[in-house]
C-alpha positions in Angstrom: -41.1 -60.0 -26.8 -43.3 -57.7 -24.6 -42.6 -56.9 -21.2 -44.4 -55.3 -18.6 -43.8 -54.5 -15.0 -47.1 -56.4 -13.6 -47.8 -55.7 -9.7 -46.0 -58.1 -7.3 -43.1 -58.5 -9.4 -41.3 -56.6 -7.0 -38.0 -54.0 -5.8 -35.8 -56.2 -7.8 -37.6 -55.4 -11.0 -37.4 -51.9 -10.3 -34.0 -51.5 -9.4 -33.1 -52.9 -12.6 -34.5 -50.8 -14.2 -33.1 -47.8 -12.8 -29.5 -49.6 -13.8 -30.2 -50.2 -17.2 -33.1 -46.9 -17.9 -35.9 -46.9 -19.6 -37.4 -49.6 -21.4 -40.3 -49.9 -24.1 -42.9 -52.1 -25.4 -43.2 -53.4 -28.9 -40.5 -52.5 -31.8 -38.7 -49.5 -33.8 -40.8 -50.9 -37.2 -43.7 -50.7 -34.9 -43.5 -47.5 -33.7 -42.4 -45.9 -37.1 -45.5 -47.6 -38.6 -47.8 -46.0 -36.3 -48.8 -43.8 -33.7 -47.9 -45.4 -30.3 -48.0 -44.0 -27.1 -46.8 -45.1 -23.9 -48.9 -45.2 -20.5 -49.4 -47.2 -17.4 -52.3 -49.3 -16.3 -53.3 -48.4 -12.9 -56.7 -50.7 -12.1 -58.8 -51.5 -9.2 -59.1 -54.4 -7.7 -62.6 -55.6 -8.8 -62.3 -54.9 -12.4 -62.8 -57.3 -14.5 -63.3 -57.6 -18.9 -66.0 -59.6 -20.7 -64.4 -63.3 -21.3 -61.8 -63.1 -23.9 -60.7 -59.2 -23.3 -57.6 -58.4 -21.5 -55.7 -55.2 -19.9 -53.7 -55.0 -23.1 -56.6 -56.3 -25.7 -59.7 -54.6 -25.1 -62.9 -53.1 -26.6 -61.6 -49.6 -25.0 -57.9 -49.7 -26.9 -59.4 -51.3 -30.3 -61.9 -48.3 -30.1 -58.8 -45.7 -29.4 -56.6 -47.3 -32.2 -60.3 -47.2 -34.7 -61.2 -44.1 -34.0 -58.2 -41.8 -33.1 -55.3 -44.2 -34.2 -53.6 -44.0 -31.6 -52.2 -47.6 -30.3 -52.0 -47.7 -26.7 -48.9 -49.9 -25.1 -48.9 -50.3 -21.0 -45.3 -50.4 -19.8 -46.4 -51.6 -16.4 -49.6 -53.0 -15.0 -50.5 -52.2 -11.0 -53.3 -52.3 -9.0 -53.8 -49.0 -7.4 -52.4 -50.3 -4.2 -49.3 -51.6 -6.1 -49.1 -48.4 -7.7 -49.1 -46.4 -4.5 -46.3 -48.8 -2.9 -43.7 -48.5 -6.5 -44.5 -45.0 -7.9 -42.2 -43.4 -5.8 -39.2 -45.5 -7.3 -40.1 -45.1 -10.9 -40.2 -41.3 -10.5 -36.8 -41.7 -8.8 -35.0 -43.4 -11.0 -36.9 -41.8 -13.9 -38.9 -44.9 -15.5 -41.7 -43.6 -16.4 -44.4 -44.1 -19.3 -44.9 -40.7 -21.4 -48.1 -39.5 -19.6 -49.9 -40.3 -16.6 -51.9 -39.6 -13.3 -50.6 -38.5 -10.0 -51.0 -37.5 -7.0 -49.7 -34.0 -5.5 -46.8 -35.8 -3.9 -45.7 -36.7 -6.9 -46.5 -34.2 -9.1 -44.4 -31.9 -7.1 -41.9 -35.2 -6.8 -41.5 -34.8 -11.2 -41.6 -31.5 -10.9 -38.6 -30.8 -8.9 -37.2 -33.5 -11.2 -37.3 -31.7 -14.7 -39.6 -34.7 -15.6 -42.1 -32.9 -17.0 -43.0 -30.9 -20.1 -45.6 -27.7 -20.0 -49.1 -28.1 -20.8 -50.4 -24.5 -20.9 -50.8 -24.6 -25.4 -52.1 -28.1 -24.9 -54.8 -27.1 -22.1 -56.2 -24.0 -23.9 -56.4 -25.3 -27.6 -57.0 -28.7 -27.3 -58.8 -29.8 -23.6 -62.8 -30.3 -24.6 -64.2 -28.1 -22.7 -66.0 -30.5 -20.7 -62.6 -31.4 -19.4 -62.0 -27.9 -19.3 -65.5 -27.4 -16.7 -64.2 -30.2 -14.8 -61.0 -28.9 -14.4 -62.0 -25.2 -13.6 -64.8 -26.2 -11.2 -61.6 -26.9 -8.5 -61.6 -23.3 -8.5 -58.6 -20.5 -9.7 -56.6 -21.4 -7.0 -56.2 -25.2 -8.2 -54.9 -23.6 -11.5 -52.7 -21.5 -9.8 -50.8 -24.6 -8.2 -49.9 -26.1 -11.1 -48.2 -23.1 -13.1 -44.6 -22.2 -12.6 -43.3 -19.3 -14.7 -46.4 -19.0 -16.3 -46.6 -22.2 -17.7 -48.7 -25.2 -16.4 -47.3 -27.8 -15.4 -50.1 -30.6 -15.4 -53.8 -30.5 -15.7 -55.4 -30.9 -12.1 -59.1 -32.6 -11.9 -60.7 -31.9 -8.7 -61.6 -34.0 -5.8 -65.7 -34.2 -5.8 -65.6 -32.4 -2.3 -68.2 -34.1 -0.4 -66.6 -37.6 -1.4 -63.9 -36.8 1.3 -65.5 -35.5 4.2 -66.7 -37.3 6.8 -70.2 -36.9 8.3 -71.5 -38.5 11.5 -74.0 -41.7 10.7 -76.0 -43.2 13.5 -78.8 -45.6 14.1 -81.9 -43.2 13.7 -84.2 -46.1 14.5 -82.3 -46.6 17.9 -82.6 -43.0 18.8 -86.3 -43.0 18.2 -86.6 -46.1 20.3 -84.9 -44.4 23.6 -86.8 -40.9 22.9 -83.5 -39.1 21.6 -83.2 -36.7 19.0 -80.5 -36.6 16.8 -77.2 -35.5 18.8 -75.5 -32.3 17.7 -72.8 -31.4 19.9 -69.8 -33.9 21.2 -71.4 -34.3 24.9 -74.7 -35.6 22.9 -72.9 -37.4 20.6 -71.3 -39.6 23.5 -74.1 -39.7 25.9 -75.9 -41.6 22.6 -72.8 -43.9 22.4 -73.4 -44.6 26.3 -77.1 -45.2 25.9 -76.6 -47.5 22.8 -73.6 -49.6 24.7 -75.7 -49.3 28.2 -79.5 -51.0 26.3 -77.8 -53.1 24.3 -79.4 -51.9 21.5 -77.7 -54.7 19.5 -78.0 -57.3 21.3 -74.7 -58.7 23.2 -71.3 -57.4 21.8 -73.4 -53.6 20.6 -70.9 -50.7 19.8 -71.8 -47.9 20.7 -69.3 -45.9 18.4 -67.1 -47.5 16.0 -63.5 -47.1 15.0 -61.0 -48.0 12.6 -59.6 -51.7 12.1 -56.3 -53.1 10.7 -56.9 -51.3 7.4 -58.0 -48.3 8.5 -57.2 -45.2 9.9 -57.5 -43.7 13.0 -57.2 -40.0 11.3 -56.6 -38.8 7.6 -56.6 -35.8 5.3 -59.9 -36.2 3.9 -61.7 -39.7 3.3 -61.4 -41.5 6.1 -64.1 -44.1 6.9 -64.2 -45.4 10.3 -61.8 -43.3 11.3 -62.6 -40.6 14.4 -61.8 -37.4 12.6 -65.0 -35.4 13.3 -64.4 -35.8 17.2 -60.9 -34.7 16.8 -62.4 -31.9 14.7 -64.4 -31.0 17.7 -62.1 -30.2 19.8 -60.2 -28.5 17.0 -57.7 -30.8 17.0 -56.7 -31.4 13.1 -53.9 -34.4 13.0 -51.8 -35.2 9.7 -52.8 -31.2 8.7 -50.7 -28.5 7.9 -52.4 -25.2 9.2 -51.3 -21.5 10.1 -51.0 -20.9 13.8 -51.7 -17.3 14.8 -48.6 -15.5 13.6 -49.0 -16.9 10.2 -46.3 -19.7 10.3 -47.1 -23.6 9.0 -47.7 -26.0 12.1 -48.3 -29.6 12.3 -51.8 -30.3 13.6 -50.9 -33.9 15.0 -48.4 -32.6 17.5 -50.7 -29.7 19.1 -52.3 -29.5 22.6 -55.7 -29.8 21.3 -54.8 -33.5 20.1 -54.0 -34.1 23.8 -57.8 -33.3 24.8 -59.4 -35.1 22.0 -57.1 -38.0 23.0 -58.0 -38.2 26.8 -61.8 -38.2 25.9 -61.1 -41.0 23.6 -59.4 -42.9 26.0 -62.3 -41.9 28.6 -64.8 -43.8 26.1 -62.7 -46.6 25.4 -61.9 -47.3 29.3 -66.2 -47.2 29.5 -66.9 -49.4 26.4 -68.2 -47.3 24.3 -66.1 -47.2 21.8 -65.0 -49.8 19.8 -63.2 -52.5 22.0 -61.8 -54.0 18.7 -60.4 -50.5 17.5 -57.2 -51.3 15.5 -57.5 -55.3 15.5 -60.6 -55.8 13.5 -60.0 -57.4 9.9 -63.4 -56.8 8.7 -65.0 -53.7 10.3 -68.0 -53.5 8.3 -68.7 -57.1 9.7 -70.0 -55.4 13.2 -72.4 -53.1 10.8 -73.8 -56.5 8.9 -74.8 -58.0 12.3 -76.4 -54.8 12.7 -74.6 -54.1 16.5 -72.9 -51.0 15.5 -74.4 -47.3 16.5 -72.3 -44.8 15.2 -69.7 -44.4 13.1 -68.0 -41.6 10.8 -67.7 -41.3 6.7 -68.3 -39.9 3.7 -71.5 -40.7 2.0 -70.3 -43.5 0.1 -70.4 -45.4 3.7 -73.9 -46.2 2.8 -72.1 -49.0 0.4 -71.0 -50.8 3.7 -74.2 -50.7 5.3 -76.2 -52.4 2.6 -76.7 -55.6 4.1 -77.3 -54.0 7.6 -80.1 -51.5 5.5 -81.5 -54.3 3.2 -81.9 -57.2 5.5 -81.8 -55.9 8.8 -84.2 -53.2 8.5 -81.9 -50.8 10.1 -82.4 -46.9 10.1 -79.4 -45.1 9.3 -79.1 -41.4 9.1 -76.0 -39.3 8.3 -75.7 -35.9 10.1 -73.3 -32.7 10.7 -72.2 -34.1 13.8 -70.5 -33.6 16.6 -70.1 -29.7 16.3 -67.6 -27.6 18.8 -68.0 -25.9 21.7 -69.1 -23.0 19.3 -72.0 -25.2 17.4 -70.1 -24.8 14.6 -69.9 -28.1 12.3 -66.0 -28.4 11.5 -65.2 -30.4 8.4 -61.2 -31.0 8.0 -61.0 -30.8 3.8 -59.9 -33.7 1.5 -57.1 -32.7 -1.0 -58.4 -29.9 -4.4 -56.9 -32.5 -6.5 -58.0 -35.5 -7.0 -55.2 -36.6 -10.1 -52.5 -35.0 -12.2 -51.9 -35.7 -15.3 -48.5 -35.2 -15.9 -46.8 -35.8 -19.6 -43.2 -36.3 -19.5 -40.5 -34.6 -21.3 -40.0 -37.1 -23.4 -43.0 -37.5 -24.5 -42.8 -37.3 -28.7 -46.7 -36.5 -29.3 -48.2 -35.0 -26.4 -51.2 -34.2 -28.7 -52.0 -37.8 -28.6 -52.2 -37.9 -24.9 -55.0 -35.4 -24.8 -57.4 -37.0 -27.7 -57.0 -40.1 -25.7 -58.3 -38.0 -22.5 -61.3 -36.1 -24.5 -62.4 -39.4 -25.8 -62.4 -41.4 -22.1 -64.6 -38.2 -21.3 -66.9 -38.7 -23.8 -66.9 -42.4 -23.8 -68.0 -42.3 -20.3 -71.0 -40.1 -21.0 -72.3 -41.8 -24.0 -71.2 -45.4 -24.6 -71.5 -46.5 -21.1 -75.4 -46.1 -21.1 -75.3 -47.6 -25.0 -72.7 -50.8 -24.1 -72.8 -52.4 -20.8 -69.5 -54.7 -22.3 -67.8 -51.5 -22.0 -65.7 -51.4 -18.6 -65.0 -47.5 -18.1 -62.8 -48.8 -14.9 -60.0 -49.9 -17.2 -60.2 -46.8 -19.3 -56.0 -45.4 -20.1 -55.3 -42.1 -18.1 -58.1 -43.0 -15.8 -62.1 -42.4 -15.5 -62.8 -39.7 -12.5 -63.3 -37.1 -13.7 -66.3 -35.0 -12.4 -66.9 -31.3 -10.8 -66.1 -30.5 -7.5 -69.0 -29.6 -6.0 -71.3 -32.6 -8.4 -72.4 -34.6 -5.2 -73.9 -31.5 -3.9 -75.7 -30.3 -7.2 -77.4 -34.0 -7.4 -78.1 -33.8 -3.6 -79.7 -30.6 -4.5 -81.8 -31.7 -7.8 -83.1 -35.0 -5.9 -84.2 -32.5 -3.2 -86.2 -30.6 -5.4 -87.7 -33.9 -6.8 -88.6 -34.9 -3.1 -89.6 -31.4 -2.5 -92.7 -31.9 -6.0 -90.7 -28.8 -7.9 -90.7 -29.6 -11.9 -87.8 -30.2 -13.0 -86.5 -28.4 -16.4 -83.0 -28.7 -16.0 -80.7 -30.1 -19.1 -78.3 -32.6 -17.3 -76.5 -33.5 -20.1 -73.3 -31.9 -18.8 -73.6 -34.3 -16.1 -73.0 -38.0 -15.6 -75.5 -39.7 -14.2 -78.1 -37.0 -12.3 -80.7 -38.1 -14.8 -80.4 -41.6 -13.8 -80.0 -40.9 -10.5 -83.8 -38.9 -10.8 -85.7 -41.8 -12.8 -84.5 -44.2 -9.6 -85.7 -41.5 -7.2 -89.3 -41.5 -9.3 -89.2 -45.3 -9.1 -88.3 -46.1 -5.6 -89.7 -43.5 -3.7 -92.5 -43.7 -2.2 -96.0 -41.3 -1.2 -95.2 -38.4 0.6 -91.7 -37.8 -0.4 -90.8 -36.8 3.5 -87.0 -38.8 3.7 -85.6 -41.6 2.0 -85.2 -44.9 3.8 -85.7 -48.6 4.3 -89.3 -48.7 3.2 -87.9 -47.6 -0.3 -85.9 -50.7 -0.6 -87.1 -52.5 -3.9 -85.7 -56.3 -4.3 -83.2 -56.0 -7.3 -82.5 -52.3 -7.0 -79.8 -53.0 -4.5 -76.8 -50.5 -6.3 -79.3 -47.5 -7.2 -81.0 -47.8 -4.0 -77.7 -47.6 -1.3 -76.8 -44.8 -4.0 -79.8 -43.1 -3.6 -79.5 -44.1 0.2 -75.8 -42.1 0.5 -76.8 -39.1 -1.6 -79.9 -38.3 0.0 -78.7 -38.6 3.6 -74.9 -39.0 3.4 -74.7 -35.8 1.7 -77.4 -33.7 3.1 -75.2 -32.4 6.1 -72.4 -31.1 3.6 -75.1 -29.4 0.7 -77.8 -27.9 3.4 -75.7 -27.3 6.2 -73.1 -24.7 7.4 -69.7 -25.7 8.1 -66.3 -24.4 8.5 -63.6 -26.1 6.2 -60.3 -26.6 7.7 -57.6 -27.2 4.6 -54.3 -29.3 4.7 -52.1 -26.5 3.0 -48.9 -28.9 2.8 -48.5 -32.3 1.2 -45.3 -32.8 -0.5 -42.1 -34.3 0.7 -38.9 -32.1 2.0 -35.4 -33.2 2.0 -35.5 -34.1 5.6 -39.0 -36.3 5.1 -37.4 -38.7 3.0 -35.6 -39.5 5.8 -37.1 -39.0 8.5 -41.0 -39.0 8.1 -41.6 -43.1 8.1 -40.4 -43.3 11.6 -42.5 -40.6 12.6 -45.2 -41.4 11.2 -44.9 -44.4 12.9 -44.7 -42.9 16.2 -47.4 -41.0 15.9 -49.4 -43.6 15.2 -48.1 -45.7 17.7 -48.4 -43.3 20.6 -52.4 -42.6 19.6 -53.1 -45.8 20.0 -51.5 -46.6 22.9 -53.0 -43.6 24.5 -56.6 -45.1 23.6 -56.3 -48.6 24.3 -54.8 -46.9 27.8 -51.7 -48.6 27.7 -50.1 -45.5 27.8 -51.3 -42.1 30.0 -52.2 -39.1 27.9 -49.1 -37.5 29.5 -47.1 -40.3 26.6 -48.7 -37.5 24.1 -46.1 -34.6 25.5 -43.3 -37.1 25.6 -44.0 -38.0 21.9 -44.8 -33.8 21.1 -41.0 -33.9 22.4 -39.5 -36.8 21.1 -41.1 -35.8 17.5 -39.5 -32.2 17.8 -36.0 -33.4 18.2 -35.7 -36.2 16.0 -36.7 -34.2 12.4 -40.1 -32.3 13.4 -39.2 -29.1 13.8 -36.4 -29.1 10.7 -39.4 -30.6 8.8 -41.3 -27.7 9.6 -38.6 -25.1 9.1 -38.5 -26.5 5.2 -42.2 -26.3 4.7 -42.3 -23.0 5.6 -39.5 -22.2 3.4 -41.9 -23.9 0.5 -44.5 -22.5 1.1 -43.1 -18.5 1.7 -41.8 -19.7 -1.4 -44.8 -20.3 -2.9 -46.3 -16.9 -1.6 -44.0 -15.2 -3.4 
């Protein structure tokens, strides 16, 4: 019989597993008949399979076994969030499928492990070089992080860089109506806020800037919409990241004086209304943006996706800007993580040859048979789907520029996934004189390419034509004394932010907590990850 860990089963499942190891699908005559490998299904949510397809019996693995013969058994099935909640105890008690993606915690988690086998011979002889462009687009110093001795550990695809940083978006429309330009620096960012709260601007209930709900965050190392991080970044406040202070030593942004400013002015605009009154109990932010009472809000271009009704029915003009900049006027941007996934193959992985057709296939699957086969769900492709260059959401901002701008365009985009499509829409939907994309574009059945068009245009303007200084998180793996101790101060960090804003505490509850956090782990915490990383410097 079959078995599978499917999400939901629960702890108990796992902890059975660690008694009694590692389990496999299928049988011996099976796998001596053919070549099997092992993997893990990790899906989202809304995918779904034409009727009669499953996870396990699919057009995507009949393809694999056709074509490469390679049959692919899942020994677990998660959604991404289930996945996030039990990785952590596979890796510890070792049961694992034979190759998969991670994140950095947990490559470094496998690492320290012995879990994993090199990938250096694999990577130069037998990566496509497409996956090779992807890979090397993160830079030298993402290759870098996964060698040890010389030897790569895991093949690291980037994150696409403007997918995780979070740029101001505000009712354009309501400025114009009040004779405001676009605000630039924090005290015009929050005398807009007052002005939207103060007219009403959306009728009874309006927001004038809106925060995180229940399934948000206030603050985040990259993506982070809804959340406040820009302000913060204002005042050079940078919680959850690891930085260098002045003498070259690893500090913990969230426990800094700078947070204590950013803070107070937060708590200044909640006590005034302009910021969210709902911030932290909301179930459904993006509801306030359908009803079309919201002003401004923060993320990454993408947010266009939760403004669509707001856009499409309402009519409503939203722009995306650089926004708010520091005392300085310089545009601070607080940097998701290089990597977006590992893929790790583990030691005992037999045929770890098999692992990488199955990756240069998904690659080229994705750029051919997805325009050619609509039945084809690339979502539920083994070993994942995202794989792209870092800096791609900048290149297309730049090419649908040039199309806006009249230049003719030459280029071959056949290294690319989906700028040529993305340029066909643009020709279609846009309208005499190319001067901005908006509303009046808006053509009735184009909703997805149009909110596409919508975020790339705007959402990533401010990060492709605009200056900014990038702030990196240069620590995000687990010490001995984090596995203890890092839930409950978390926690407490949390906690005390939001009591600050709400005012239920004074700002002075920030130093108690700077204290508080320092003697119950903090500071050994950050005496190991300066050990790491002087460790890693040398």
């Amino acid at each position: 019989m079959k078995r599978k860990w499917l999400g939901g089963i629960g702890i108990l499942t796992i902890l059975s597993v660690c008694g009694y190891g590692f389990w496999k699908s299928g049988n011996a005559q099976e796998a001596e008949s053919e070549q099997v490998i092992h993997l893990g299904a990790v899906l989202e949510e809304n995918v779904s399979f034409p009727e009669g397809e499953t996870v396990e019996d699919n057009q995507i693995l009949d393809r694999i076994q056709e074509d490469l013969g390679i049959r692919v058994v899942y020994d677990w099935i998660y959604s991404t969030k289930e996945f996030e909640r039990n990785i952590d105890m596979h890796i510890a008690c070792d049961a694992l499928p034979e190759a998969l993606m991670v994140g950095e915690a947990q490559y470094l988690q496998m690492l320290e492990y012995g879990q994993l086998q090199p990938v250096t011979e694999l990577y130069e002889q037998m990566v496509s070089d497409q996956a090779k462009a992807f890979v090397e687009s993160g830079g030298e110093e993402m290759l870098e992080a996964v060698r040890v001795d010389g030897e790569m550990m895991a093949i690291p695809f980037p994150n696409l860089t403007a997918s995780g940083i979070n740029v101001m978006w505000i009712r354009k429309d309501w400025l114009d109506e009040l004779g405001l330009e676009p605000p630039r620096t924090i005290k015009e960012v929050i005398r807009a806020g007052e002005l939207f709260t103060e007219h009403q601007m959306g009728g009874e209930g309006t927001v004038g800037i809106l925060g995180p709900g229940v399934d948000e965050e206030l603050t985040a190392v990259g993506k982070c919409c809804f959340g406040l991080t820009p302000l913060f970044s204002a005042f050079h406040a940078y919680p959850k990241y690891w930085l260098k202070d002045e003498d070259g030593n690893l500090i913990y942004g969230s426990v800094q004086k700078e947070v204590r400013e950013a803070l107070k002015t937060l708590a200044e605009l909640y006590k005034e209304g302009v910021l969210d009154q709902e911030i932290f109990l909301r179930q459904d932010v993006s509801e306030v943006l359908n009803e079309g009472k919201a002003g401004i809000f923060f993320g990454p271009w993408w947010a266009a996706e939760r403004l669509e009704k707001d856009i499409i029915e309402n009519k409503s003009e939203w722009q995306a800007y650089g926004a708010p900049l520091d005392e300085d006027g310089q545009y601070i941007c607080v940097m998701p993580p290089k990597v977006n996934q590992y893929l790790v193959i583990h030691q005992k992985c037999q045929d770890p040859e098999a692992v990488i057709d199955i990756l240069n296939y998904g690659i080229n699957l994705e750029y051919g048979w997805r325009k050619e086969d609509n039945s084809i769900n690339i979502l539920a492709y083994p070993l994942g789907w995202e794989y792209d260059f870092a800096d791609e959401l900048e290149y297309i901002w730049k090419k649908l520029d040039q199309v806006m701008q009249g230049e003719e365009q030459t280029s071959d985009f056949s290294g690319h996934k989906s700028i040529q499509e993305d340029v066909d829409n643009l020709n279609l939907l846009n309208r005499f004189p190319y001067d901005h994309f908006g509303t009046e574009d808006y053509q009735e059945g184009n909703n997805t390419s149009f909110i596409r068009l919508y975020g790339i245009i705007n959402g990533v303007r401010p990060i492709a034509d605009q200056e900014y200084l990038p702030v990196d998180n240069l620590f995000s793996g687990t010490t001995e004394t984090m596995k203890a101790k890092w839930k409950s101060l978390k926690n407490l960090e949390e906690q005390t932010y939001a009591k600050i804003i709400l005012g239920k505490e004074p700002v002075e509850a920030f130093d108690k907590f700077v204290d508080t956090w320092k003697e119950n782990g903090g500071l050994k915490i950050q005496e190991e990850v300066n050990a790491y990383y002087a460790g890693l410097e040398n």
